[in-house]
N, C-alpha and C positions, 0 to 999 in steps of 0.2 A: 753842745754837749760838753762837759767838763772833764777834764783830766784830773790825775792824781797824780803826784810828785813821789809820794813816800805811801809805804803799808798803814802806817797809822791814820792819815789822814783818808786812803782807801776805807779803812773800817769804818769813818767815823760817820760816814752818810747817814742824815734821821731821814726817817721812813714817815709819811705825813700821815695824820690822823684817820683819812677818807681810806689811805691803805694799811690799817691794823685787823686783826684778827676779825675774822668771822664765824668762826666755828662757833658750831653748836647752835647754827642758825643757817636757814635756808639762803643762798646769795639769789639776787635775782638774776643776775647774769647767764645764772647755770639753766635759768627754766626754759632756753629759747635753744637747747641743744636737744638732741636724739639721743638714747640709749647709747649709742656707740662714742658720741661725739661725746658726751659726759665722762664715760669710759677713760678715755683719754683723757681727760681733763683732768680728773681727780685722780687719776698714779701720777701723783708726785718724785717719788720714792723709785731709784733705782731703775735702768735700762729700759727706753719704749719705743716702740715702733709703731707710729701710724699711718697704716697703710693705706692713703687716702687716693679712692678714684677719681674720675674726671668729674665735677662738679658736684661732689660729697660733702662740700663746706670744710677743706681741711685748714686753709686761711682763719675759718671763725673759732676753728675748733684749736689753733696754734695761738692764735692772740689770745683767745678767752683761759688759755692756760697757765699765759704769763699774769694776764688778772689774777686768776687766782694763786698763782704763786705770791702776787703780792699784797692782793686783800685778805688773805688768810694770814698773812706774816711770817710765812714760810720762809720766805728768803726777801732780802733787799734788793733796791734796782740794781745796785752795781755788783751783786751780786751775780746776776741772771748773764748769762751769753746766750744772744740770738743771734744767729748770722741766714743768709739769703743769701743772693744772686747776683739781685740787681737792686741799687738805689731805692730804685721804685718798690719795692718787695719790704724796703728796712721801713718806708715812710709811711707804705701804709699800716704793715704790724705797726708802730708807734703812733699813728690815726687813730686805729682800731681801739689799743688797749686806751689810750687816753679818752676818749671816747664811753667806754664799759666804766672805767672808772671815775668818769662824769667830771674831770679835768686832764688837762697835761702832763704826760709825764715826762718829769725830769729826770735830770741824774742816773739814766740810763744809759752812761756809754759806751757800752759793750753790745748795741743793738745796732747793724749794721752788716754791712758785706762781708765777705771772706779778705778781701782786699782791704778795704779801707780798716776792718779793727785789726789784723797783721800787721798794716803799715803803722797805723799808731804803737802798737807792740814793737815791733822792729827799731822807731826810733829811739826806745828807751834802752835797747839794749843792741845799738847799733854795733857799739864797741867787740864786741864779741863776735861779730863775722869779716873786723876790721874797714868796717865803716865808723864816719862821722853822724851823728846825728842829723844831721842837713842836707843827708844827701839828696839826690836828683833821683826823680823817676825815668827813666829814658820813655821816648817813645817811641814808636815803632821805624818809623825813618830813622831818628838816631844810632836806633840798633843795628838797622841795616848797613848804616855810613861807618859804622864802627864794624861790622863784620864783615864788610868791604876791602877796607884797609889792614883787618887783616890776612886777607887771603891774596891780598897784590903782594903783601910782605912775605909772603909762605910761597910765594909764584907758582899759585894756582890760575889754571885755565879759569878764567870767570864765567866763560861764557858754559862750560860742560858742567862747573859746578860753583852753578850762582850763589848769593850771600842769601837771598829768600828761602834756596833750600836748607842751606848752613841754618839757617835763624829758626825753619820748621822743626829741625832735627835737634837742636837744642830745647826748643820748648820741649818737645813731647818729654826728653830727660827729664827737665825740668816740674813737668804735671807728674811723674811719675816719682818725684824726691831723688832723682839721680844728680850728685853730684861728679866731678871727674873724675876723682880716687874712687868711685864703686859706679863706673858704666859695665855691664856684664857683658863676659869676653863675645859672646854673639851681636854684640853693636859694636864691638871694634874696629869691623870694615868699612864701616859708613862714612861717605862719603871719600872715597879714594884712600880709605885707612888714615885719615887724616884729621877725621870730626872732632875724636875727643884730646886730640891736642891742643884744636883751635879751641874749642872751648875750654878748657884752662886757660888759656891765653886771656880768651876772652872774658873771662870771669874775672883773670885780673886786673887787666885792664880796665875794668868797671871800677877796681877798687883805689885803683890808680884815680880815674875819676871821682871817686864818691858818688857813684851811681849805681841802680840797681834797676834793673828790665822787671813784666810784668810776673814773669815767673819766679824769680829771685824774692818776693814778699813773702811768699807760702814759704819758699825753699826754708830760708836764712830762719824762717821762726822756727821750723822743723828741725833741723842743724840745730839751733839755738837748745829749741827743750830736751833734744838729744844724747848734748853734750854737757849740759848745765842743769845736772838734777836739782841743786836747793834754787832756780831760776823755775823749773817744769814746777815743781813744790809749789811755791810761794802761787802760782795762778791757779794750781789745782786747789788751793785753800781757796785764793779770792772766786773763781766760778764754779759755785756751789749748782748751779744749775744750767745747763747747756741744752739748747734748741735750735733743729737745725733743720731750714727748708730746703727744699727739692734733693733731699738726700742722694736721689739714685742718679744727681746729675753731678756727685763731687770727681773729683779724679783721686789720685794717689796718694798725692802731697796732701790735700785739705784731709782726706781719709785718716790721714796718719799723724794729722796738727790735730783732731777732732778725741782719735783713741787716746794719743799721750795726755790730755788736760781731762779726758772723763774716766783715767785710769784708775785712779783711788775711788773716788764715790760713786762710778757709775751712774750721776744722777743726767742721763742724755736724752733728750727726747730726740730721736729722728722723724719727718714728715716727709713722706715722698709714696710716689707709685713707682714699681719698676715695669707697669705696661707704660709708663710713657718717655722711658729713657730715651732718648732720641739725641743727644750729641757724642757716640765716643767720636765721632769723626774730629773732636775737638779736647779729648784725652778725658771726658766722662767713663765711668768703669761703674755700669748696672749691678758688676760682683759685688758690690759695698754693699747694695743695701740687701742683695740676697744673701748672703753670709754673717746680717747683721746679730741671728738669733746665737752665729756660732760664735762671734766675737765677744758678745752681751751673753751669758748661760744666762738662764731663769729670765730674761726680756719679756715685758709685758706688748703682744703682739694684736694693736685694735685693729679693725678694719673697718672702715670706713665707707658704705656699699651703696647709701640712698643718696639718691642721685637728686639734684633740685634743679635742674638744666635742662635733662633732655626727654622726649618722649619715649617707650616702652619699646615701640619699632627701631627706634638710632640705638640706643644702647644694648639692643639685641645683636641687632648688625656688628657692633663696635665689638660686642664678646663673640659672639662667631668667629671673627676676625684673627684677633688677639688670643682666643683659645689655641690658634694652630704651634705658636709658639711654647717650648718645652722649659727653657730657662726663664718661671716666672714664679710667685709667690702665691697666685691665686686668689679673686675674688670674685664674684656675682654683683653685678650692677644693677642695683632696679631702682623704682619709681611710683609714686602715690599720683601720677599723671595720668591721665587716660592717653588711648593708644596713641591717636592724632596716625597723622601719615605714615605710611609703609617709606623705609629708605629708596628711593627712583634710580633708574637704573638704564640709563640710553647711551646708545651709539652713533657716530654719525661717522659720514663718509669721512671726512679729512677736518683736520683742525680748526680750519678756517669756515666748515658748517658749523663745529662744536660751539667756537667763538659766538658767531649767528645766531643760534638754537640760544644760549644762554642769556647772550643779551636782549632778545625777544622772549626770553621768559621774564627776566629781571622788570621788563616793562608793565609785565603782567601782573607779577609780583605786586608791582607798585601801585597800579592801576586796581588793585585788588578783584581781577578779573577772572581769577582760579576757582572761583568759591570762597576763597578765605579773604579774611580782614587784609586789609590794605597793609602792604611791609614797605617801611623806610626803605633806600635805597642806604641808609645808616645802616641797618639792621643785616644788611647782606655781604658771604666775602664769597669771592673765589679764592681756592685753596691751590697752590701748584706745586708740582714737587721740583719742578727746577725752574731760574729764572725767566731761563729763554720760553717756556711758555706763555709768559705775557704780552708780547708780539705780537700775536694775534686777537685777544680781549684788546690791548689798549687801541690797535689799528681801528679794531671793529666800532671800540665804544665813542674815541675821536669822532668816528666819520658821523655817527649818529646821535652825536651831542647827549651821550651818557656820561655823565659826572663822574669820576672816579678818582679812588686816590691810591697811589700804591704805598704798604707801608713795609719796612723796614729795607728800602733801598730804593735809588731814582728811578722814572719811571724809565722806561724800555730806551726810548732815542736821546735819552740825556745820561746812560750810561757811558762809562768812560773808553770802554774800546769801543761803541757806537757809532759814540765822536770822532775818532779817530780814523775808522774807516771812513763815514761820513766823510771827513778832510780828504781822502785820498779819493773817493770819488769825485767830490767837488773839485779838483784840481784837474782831475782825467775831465773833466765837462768842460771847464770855464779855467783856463789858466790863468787867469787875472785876479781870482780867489784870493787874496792877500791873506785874509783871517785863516784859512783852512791851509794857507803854506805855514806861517808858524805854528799851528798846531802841530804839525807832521812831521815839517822838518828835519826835529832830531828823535820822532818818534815812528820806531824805537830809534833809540843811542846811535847816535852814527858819527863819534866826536864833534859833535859841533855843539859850543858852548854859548856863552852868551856874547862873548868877543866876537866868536863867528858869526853868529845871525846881526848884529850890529854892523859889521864887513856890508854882508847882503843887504841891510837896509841902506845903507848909505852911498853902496854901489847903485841899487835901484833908485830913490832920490835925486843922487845927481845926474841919473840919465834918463830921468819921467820915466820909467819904468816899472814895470807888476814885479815883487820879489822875485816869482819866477826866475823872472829875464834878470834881477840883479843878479842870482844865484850863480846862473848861466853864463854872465858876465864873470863873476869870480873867479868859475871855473879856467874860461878861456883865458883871463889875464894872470893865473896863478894868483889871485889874494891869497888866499888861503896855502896850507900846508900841510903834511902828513894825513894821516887819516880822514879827517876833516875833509879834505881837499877830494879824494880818492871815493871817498860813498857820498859826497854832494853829487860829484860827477855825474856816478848809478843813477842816484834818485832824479836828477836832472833830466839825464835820456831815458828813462822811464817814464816820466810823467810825458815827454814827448812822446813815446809811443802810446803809452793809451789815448792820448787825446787822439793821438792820429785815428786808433783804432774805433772810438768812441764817432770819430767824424764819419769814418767808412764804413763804419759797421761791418767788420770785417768779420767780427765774433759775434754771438749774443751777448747782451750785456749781462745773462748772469756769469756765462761764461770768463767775460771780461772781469768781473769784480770780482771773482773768486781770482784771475791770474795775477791781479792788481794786489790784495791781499798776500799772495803767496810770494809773490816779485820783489814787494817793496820789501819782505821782511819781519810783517808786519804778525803773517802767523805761526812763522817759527820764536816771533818773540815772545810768545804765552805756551806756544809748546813749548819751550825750554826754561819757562816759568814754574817754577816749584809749587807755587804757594797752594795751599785750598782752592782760591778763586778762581784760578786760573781754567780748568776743565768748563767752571760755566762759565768765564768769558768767550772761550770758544765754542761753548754751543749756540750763545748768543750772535755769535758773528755769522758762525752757519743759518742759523732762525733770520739775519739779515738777509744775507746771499738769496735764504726761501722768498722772505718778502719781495722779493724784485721780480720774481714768477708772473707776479698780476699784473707789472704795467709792461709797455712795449720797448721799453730801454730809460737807460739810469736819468737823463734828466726829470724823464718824467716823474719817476718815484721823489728824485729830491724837490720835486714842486710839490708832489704830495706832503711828505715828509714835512717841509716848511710850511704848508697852509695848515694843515691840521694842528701842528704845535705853536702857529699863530695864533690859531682859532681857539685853543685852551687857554682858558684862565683859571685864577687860581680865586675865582669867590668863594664866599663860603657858601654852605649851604649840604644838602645833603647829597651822598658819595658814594658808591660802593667798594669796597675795600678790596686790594688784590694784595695778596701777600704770598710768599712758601709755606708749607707745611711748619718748617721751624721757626718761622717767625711767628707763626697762630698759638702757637703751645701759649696756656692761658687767658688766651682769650675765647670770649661764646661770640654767636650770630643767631637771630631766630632761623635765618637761610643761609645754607652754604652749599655751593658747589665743587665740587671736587674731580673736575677734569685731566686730560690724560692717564686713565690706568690702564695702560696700557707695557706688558712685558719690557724691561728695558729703559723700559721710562722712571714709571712706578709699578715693583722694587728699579730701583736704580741697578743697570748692568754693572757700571761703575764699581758700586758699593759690595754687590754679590762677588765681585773679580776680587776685588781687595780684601775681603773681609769672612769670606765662602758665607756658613750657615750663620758666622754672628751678625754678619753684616745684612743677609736673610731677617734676620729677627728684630734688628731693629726699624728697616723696611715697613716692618710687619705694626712697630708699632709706632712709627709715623702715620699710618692708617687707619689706625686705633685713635690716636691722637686728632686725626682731619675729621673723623666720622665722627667724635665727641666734644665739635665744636660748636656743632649746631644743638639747636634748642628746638625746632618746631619741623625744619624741611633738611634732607637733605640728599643731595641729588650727586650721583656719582657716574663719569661719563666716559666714553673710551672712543677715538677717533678707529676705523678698519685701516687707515691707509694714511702715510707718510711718505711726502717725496723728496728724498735722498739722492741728493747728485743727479736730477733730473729725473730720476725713474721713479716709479712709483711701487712703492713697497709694503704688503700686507703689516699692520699692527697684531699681535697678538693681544687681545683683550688679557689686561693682568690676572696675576694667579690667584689674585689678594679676591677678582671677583667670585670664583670659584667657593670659596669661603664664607660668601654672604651664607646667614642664612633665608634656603628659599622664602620661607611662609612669612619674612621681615620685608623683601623685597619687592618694588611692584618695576616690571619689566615695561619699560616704553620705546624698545629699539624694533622700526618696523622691518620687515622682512628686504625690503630693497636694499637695506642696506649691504648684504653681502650678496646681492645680485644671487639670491637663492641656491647659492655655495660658496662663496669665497670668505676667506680668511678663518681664523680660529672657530667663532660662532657658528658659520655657517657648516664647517667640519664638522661642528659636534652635533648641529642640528643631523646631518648625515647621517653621522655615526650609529652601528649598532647601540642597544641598551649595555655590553659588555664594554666597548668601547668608551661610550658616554662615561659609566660607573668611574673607568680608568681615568678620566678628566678630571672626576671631580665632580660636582654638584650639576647641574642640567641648566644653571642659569645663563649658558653660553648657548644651549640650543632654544629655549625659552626666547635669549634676544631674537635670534633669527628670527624664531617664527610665532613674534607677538603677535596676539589679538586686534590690535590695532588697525593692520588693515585687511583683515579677515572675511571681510565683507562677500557676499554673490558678487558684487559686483565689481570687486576688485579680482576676484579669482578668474571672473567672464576676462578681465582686463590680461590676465598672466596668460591665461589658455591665447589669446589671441595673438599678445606679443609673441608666445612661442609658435603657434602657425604661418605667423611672419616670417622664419625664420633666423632671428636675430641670434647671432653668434653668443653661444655661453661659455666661456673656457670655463677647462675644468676646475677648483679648485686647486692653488699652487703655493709652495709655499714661501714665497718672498713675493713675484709681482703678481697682481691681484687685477690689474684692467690691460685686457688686450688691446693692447696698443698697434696692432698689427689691425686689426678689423675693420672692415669699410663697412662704413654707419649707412642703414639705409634712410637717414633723417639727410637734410644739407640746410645750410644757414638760412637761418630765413621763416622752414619751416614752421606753424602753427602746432603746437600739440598738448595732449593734456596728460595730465598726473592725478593720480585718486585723492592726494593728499594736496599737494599745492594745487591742482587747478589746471587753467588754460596759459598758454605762453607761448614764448618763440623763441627758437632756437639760434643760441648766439654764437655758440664755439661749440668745436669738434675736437676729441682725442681721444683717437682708439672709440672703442663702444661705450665715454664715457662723454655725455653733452652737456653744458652751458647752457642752461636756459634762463629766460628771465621772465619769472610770470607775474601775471597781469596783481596777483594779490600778494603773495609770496615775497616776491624780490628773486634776485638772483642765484640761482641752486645749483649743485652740480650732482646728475641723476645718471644714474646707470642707463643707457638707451632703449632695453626689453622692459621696460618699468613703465615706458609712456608710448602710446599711440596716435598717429596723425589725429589733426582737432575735427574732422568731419566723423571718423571712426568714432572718435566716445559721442558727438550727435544721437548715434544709433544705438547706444547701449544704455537699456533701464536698468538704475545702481539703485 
C-alpha cells in the first residue's frame, strides 16, 4: 500500500477507468443483494447504521458499498477509510471489493485496522506527542519490564501490587482516552493511590524511549486531533468517506478517533450488531453503537434481518434468548430455509458423561447414522464458555482417537500453568526429573536466576547427580546467597516430602496435588496475578486436580497423560474444533455443541459479581452468539452434578435455559438423570404449576421427565426399583447423591439399565454406581435406575 508525503500529492491519485461512473445504469454488483442489503448500499450520503445480525451478509453488504463508492465515482480509494479488527477482516474486505470490481485494488491505504492505519497516522505526526518518527512499539513484556522498574523505584511492595495489575489499570485508561492530566477523581485511589502517578511516569518514560505501548496508538491520534484543529481539518477533507466494522466492539478512544474525523461531513457508515457485543471485559462499550442515532441526528438506520446460515428453529432459540436482554436495538431474524431440527436440549450426570455423550454423538454425526447426511468432523465445534472445560472433551476424544484441534489457544496439557504443575508432580513421583526441575525451579520467582541454576547444574555434574541432589548440595554447602539461597532451601524439603508422601501414601493423591500446588507457591502465584487470564488459569488447575479423581494415584495419570499426548499427532486430515464462545464470534459449523450451561458456569458467576445486570447481559449475548453459530444442528447441554473439593455438588441448569423458546426446543434429558428429584430440573419437575410459572419456562421440568424413557416398561422398572427400597434423598440444594447410603448392589454384580443395557458393577459411591456395560462402555448411574440382571430376565418391555 502507498503512502503520501504531502496533501498534493494525497489528492493526486487517478481513479482507473473499470472504477468511473455508473450512474444511470443498473451495476451488476448490486443484483445479488436483498432489499435491506441494497439499502445500505446505496446511502452514500451522511450518517448510517447497519444493524447486521448473525449471518445477514453484513461483510458482502460493507465490501459492495465501498464498490460502489468507487464504481460510481463518488469518492476515490484514498479517499475512503475502512477500518476492522483484525488483519484478517482488512484482507478480506480488500479480496472482496477487488474481486466485485474484477481487478485489484490499489491505492487504498486507509483500509486496514484501528491500529495499523493510527500507527501510520502517528508517525507522521509523531512530533506533536514528542516522539520521533521511528519509534518502537513496546510489547507486552517490555511493558511489564518497564513498569517493573518502576514501582521497585516508588518502593512498592510488588508482590501486593504487581506491574500486570499496574499494566491492566493503565490500559483500561487508556481504551477509555484517559490521559494523566484528566484521570477522574473516582480512580485516584487505584492502586494504593499511587496509579496515576506511576503512569505519568510511565508515559514519560516511554518518551524518553521513543516508544509507545499498544494503547498509546489510539491515544496519541486522539490527543493529536484534539489539540490540532488545522491537523483534525486536513484528514476530515482527505476521508470523505468512513466505514467501520464491528462497531459495537470499539471502546472509548477509537469511539472518539471515529466522531472527530466524521465531524464535518458525517459521511460514516457504522456495521455492527449489539446482540453480539461480547468483549467489554477487554474495554468494548455496547453504548457506541446504541447511542449511535443520538450522536448521528437524522442517521439512516438499515437492518439487516435474513439470515443465510441458520435454520428457522436456531434462530428462534437464538431470539428467545437475546430478547431477555433490555439494553438492545432490536431486530427479528428469519430465514427463506426450511425448519430442519428443533435446537436439542440434554443433561447428563457430570461432565465427564457430557464429554461421553458428545463424542459418541460426533461419531454418529460422522458416520451419518442420525438420519442425516454425513457431517465432516470439519463441519463441527464445541463451544465452551471457559477454558477449563476442555479437559474433559480432549481426555475423552485422546483416549478414543477423535481428531481434534483446539483453536484460539493450546490444547489443555500443553497449557502453561498445566506444565508447570505437571513439573511439580513429576518431581513429587520420580526426583531424577531433570527437565520438570528447571521448569519449576524458579517457578514462580523465588530469586534464582540464570547464575543460580548454572551453580545447581554444575554442582549436580560434578557429583553424577539428578539437579535435585545438585540443588540440595548448594543448599547444604551455602553456594548460593540471600534469597536465592532461602526458597531453594523450601522448595528443596518440599519436594522431599511429597515424594516421601507420594511413596507412603500417606494422603490421596488428589489430596497431595492440591497440597503440592498450594506449598510450592505455585497457586497464590496466579491468585495474586492481576491480569484477565489469570481466574482461568486457576480453574484450569482446579479441572486438573478434578482429572486425577479417575486414576488410583498421580503416577498413574502422568503415564496417562504422556501416552495419550504421545499417541496425538498432528496429520492433517479432518478435526473437530473446540474453541470458547469468544473465540467463535464469526465463525459458522453446520453442528455445534454448546455444553456446560449450567448457573455459574454459563452466565459466568465471575462476570455477574463484576459487572451485576451489564455483565448479566452480555452473558446473555455470548449465548446469542454460541446458538448462531450453527447452521443445521445445535445441541445445548448442562452436566446435574459438579465435584468440587471432593464432594459432589447439584449444577443448576442455567437461566439462559429457561429462555429457550419451548416449541424451538426438542428435550432429550431422561428422567434418571436427576434420580426423579434432584437438582434444579427435577425441582421444577415437582413444583406446583405456580411454582413452575415462577421459574420460568417448563423446560427444566420437561428435561426431567422426557419421553424418552417413558416406556411400560421402564415405569414396571421404577415401580420395582422403589419396592426394593433403594434410598431416595430428598432433593437438596448443593449435594445431590447420598453419599451416606449402603447400595444394595456390590462389585461384581450383573444388572441392567433400560437404556444402556446389561453390565457389571465396578465401583460404589453412596447410591451412585460404576458400571460397565457390555454395549455402552462405562457409565455412572444413579442405583434405583437399574435392577439385578435375572430381575429384567422377568420383565416384558
Amino acid at each position: 500500500m502507498s503512502d503520501f508525503s504531502d496533501e498534493d500529492a494525497f489528492e493526486a491519485a487517478s481513479v482507473p477507468l473499470s472504477q468511473r461512473a455508473m450512474v444511470g445504469r443498473s451495476a451488476p454488483y448490486l443484483d445479488g443483494l436483498n432489499p435491506a442489503q441494497r439499502e445500505a448500499v446505496e446511502a452514500l450520503e451522511g450518517p448510517v447504521l447497519m444493524l447486521a445480525g448473525a449471518g445477514t451478509g453484513k461483510t458482502k453488504a460493507l465490501t459492495t458499498r465501498i464498490g460502489h463508492l468507487l464504481a460510481t465515482g463518488t469518492a476515490r480509494p484514498h479517499e475512503i477509510l475502512a477500518v476492522t479488527f483484525t488483519n484478517k477482516a482488512a484482507r478480506e474486505m480488500k479480496n472482496r471489493v477487488g474481486a466485485m470490481m474484477g481487478e485489484a485494488v490499489e491505492g487504498m491505504p486507509w483500509l486496514g485496522t484501528f491500529h495499523s492505519v493510527c500507527a501510520k497516522l502517528l508517525r507522521r505526526h509523531a512530533e506533536l506527542v514528542g516522539l520521533k518518527s521511528n519509534f518502537t512499539i513496546l510489547d507486552t513484556d517490555d511493558q511489564i519490564r518497564l513498569l517493573k522498574q518502576l514501582i521497585r523505584a516508588d518502593d512498592i511492595d510488588e508482590k501486593r501490587w504487581p506491574p500486570r495489575m499496574l499494566s491492566g489499570i493503565i490500559d483500561n485508561w487508556k481504551n477509555k482516552a484517559l490521559t494523566p492530566d484528566n484521570i477522574p477523581v473516582s480512580d485516584s485511589g487505584v492502586f494504593d493511590h499511587k496509579g496515576v502517578a506511576l503512569y505519568a511516569a510511565y508515559q514519560q518514560r516511554l518518551k524518553d524511549l521513543n516508544a509507545v505501548d499498544f494503547g498509546d496508538i489510539l491515544l496519541h491520534m486522539v490527543v493529536i486531533f484534539q489539540q490540532n484543529q488545522d491537523i483534525l481539518d486536513q484528514y476530515q477533507r482527505w476521508f470523505r468517506y468512513i466505514l467501520v466494522d464491528e462497531y459495537q466492539d470499539t471502546n472509548v478512544a477509537q469511539y472518539l478517533w471515529l466522531r472527530l474525523l466524521a465531524g464535518k461531513h458525517k459521511n460514516i457508515c457504522c456495521v455492527g450488531d449489539d446482540d453480539q457485543s461480547i468483549y467489554g471485559w477487554r474495554g468494548a462499550e455496547v453504548g457506541n453503537i446504541l447511542r449511535f442515532e443520538k450522536d448521528f441526528p437524522g442517521a439512516v438506520v438499515v437492518r439487516l434481518e435474513q439470515n443465510y446460515r441458520s435454520t428457522p428453529h436456531i434462530l428462534a432459540a437464538a431470539s428467545g434468548v437475546i430478547s431477555g436482554n433490555k439494553g438492545r436495538l432490536g431486530k427479528e431474524l428469519w430465514t427463506a430455509e426450511e425448519d430442519g431440527e428443533k435446537v436439542r436440549l440434554i443433561g447428563h450426570w457430570d461432565g465427564e458423561e457430557e464429554a461421553r455423550w458428545i463424542g459418541e454423538e460426533i461419531e454418529a454425526l460422522q458416520r451419518g447414522t442420525r438420519g442425516l447426511d454425513k457431517i465432516s468432523p470439519d463441519h463441527m465445534a464445541i463451544l465452551v464458555r471457559a477454558s477449563h472445560q476442555m479437559r474433559a472433551f480432549e481426555d475423552r476424544f485422546l483416549t478414543i482417537g477423535l481428531p481434534y484441534r483446539v483453536i484460539g489457544g493450546p490444547r489443555f496439557y500443553e497449557r502453561l500453568e498445566i506444565r508447570d504443575a505437571m513439573g511439580y508432580f513429576r518431581l513429587a513421583v520420580s526426583q531424577d526429573d531433570d527437565l520438570a526441575f528447571e521448569r519449576i525451579v524458579n517457578t514462580p520467582k523465588r530469586g534464582l536466576g540464570d547464575k543460580a541454576v548454572q551453580t545447581i547444574q554444575m554442582a549436580a555434574r560434578d557429583n553424577g547427580v539428578s539437579l535435585l541432589e545438585g540443588a540440595r548440595i548448594c543448599c547444604q554447602e551455602k553456594r548460593l546467597g540471600g534469597k536465592g539461597l532461602k526458597e531453594l532451601t523450601i522448595l528443596v524439603d518440599g519436594l522431599d516430602r511429597w515424594h516421601s508422601q507420594v511413596m507412603n501414601e500417606s494422603d490421596t493423591h488428589v489430596e497431595l496435588a492440591e497440597m503440592i500446588l498450594d506449598e510450592s507457591g505455585y497457586t497464590g502465584f496466579w491468585q495474586n496475578d492481576k491480569t484477565p487470564e489469570a481466574p482461568g488459569r486457576l480453574e484450569n488447575l482446579k479441572e486438573l486436580v478434578k482429572a486425577l479423581e479417575n486414576f488410583e494415584n498421580l503416577q498413574g495419570f502422568l503415564e496417562h497423560v504422556s501416552l495419550i499426548m504421545d499417541n496425538e499427532t498432528e496429520e492433517q486430515g479432518e478435526k473437530v474444533s473446540i474453541m470458547t464462545l469468544h473465540a467463535a464470534k464469526g465463525l459458522e459449523f453446520p453442528a455445534v455443541f454448546l455444553p456446560g450451561w449450567e448457573d455459574g458456569l454459563f452466565p459466568s458467576q465471575r462476570s455477574m459479581d463484576e459487572s451485576g445486570v451489564k455483565g448479566l447481559e452480555e452473558e446473555r449475548r455470548l449465548a446469542y452468539v454460541g446458538i448462531t453459530r450453527a447452521e443445521r444442528i445445535c445441541t445445548i447441554s448442562f452436566a446435574a452434578n459438579r465435584r468440587v473439593y471432593g464432594q459432589w455438588q447439584s449444577a443448576m441448569p442455567s437461566r439462559f435455559i429457561d429462555e429457550l423458546p419451548e416449541d424451538h426446543v426438542e428435550v432429550l434429558t431422561p428422567p434418571g438423570l436427576y434420580g426423579g428429584g434432584f437438582g434444579a430440573a427435577g425441582m421444577a419437575a415437582s413444583a406446583s404449576p405456580a411454582v413452575q410459572a415462577e421459574m420460568g419456562s417448563d423446560l427444566h421440568g420437561k428435561a426431567a421427565n422426557a419421553d424418552v424413557y417413558n416406556s411400560p416398561g421402564w415405569r414396571r422398572l421404577q415401580t420395582r426399583s422403589q419396592q426394593r427400597g433403594i434410598a431416595t434423598p430428598a432433593a437438596a440444594k448443593n449435594i445431590t447423591i447420598d453419599l451416606d447410603a449402603i447400595s444394595t448392589f456390590t462389585t461384581g454384580d450383573r444388572v441392567f439399565h433400560q437404556k444402556f443395557g446389561y453390565g457389571e458393577v465396578m465401583g460404589i459411591e453412596g447410591d451412585k454406581l460404576e458400571i460397565e456395560f457390555d454395549k455402552a462402555g462405562s457409565k455412572h448411574v444413579v442405583a434405583r435406575f437399574v435392577v439385578n440382571a435375572e430381575q429384567a430376565d422377568d420383565m416384558p418391555f
